[in-house]
N, C-alpha and C positions, 0 to 999 in steps of 0.2 A: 338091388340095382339102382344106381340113380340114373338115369338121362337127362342130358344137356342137348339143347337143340339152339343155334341161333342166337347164344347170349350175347346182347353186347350192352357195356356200362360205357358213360360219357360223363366225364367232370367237366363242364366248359368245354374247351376245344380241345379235351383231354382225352384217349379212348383206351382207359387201360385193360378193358376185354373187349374185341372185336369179333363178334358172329361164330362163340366159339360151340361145336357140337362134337358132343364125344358122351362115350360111355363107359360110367364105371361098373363093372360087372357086380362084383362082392369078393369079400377075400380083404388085402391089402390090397392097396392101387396109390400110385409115386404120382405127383403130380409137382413136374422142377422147370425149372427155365432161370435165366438171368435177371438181376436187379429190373425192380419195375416191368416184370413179365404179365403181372397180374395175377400171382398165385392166390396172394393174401387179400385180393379186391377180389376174388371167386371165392373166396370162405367167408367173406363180410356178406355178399350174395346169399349165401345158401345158410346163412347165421339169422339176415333180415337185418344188418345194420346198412346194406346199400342197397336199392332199387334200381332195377336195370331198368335200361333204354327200353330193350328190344329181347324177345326168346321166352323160353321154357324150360322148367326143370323141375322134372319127378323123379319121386324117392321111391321105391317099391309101388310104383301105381301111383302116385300120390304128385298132386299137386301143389310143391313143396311153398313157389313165390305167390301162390292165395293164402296160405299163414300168415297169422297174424307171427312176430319172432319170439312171442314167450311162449305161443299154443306149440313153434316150432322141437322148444325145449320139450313140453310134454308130450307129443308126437315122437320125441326121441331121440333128436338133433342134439349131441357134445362138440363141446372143441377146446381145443388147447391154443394159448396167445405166443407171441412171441417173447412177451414179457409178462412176468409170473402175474397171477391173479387172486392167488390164494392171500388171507388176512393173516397178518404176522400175530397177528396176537389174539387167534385163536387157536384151539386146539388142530391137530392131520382132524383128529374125529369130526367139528365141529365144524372145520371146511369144507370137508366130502360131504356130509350131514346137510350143509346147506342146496347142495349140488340136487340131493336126492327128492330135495323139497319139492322140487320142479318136475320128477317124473314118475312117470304112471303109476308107480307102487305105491301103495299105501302108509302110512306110521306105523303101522304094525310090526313090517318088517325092518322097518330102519335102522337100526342099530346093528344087525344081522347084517345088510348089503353091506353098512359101510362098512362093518369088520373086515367084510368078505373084501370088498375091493383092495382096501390098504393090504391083506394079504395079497390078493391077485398079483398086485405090483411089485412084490417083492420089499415091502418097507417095514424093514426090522426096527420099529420104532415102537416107544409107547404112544398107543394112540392118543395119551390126552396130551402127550408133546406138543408144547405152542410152534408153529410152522416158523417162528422167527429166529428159536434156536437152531434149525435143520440146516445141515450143509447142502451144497447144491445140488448132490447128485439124489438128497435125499426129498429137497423142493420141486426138485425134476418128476420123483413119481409120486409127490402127492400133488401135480397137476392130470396127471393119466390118472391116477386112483378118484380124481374128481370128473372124469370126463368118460368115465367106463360103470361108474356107480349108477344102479338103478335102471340096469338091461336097457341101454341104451340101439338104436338102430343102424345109424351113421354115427362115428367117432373121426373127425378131422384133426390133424395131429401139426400144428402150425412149429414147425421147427422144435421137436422136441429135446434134439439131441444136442442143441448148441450150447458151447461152449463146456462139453464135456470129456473126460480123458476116455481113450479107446477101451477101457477093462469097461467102463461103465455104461457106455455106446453099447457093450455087447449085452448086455443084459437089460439094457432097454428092447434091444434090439428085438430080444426072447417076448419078452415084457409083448412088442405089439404084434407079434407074427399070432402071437396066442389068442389076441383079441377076438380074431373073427370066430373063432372055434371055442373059445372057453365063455365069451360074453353072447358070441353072436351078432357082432354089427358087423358090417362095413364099413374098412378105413380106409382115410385118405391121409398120407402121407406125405406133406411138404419137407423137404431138409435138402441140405449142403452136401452130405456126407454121402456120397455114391454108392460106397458100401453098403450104408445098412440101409438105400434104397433099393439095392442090388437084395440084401438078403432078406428084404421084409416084400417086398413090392412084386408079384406075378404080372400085374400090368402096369406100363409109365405111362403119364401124357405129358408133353413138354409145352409150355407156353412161351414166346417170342415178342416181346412189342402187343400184347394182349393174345396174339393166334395163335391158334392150337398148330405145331407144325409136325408135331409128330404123337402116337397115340400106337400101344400095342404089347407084346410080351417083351420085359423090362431088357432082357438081355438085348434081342434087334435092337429097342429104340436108342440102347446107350452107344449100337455101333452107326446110328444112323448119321451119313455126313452135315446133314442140316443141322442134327442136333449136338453135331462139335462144331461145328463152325458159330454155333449161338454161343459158343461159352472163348474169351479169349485165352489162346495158350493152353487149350486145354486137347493133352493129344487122347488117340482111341484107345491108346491103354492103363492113361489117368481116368477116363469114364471107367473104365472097365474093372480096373484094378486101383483105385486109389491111394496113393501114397497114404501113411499114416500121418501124418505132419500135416497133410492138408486138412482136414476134417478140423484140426487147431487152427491155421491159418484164414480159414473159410466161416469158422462159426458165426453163425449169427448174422452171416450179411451174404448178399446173393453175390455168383459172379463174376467180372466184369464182363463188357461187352467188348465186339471188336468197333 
């Protein structure tokens, strides 16, 4: 479980998370809102690249913002970017492999996890494949096979699915629902794509202008009026049932407001 109590981050006169409190149970948990909501300034938070203002936030018990953000790593903390991070010119093996370096497991087992992971993911590749020949959908899950390696605790999934076709979206989709139960972490799922927030996510929270304005089981929140009126043109049976064409149209960028 994580708990968030009271966060709030300030850039100057900027407040891109204001006073927000909410809980993530365990399972998958959707965390969406519109451009400049604050999704990805609440994962730089709970990552240790930004210090908040104000508030609290524990992981399993734990007092997540007294980490230091590398002990964060080995404490248990993954996440995925919204722009790839793996090195093109080294091996899937040798990317994950660096991932593993960071957590709790030892070398002993290393070669083991990361096999195991690149399997978890689904990526029929040869593992000493340099990541710079991989097509997208195949650099898509050797960022999850780098963020799930080495029995991680919390896995934050910063738009995993963008800019990918729907057959591939679907087997991501398997790919994260599996996490909590085959790896054992808690995820947290950012994306565009309603759908596979819908079919991965038992709990959503929506963020607004930094606040939290809606929080709870994924189906209510996507019928909640606050949380179509945050998103422009977007009616209650686009939340609910998304067009396929949008998840093309939407990748990658949050959106608009009204």
């Amino acid at each position: 479980m994580i708990e968030v109590d009271g966060l709030t981050v300030r850039f100057g006169g900027v407040t891109p998370i204001d006073g927000m409190s909410v809980e993530f149970p365990g399972g998958t948990c959707g965390l969406i809102g519109p451009n400049g909501a604050g999704k990805t300034t609440f994962f730089n938070v709970l990552s240790g690249f930004v210090r908040p203002a104000a508030g609290a936030v524990r992981a399993y018990g734990d007092d997540l913002l007294a980490m230091a953000d590398y002990r964060r790593a080995r404490w248990g903390l993954r996440r995925t970017f919204q722009t790839e991070q793996a090195i093109e010119e080294l091996s899937v093996a040798d990317n994950v492999a660096m991932v593993h370096e960071h957590s709790r497991l030892g070398r002993a087992s290393r070669q083991q996890d990361v096999l195991g992971a690149i399997e978890f993911v689904g990526l029929d590749v040869d593992p000493q494949t340099k990541v710079g020949g991989l097509g997208a959908r195949e650099r898509r899950l050797v960022e999850v096979a780098r963020a799930v390696v080495g029995k991680p605790r919390v896995v934050l999934l910063d738009e995993p699915a963008a800019g990918l076709p729907d057959e591939e979206t679907e087997h991501l989709s398997r790919v994260i629902r599996n996490i909590p139960d085959q790896i054992g972490a808690l995820v947290i799922l950012v994306d565009h794509d309603m759908s596979l927030v819908s079919a991965c996510c038992e709990i959503t929270a929506v963020l607004d202008f930094g606040k939290l304005i809606a929080a709870g089981p994924t189906a209510e929140v996507l019928r909640d009026e606050q949380v179509m009126r945050a998103y422009l043109g977007t009616e209650e049976e686009d939340l609910q049932q998304p067009q396929a064409e949008g998840h093309h149209q939407g990748a990658g960028h949050d959106a608009p407001r009204r």
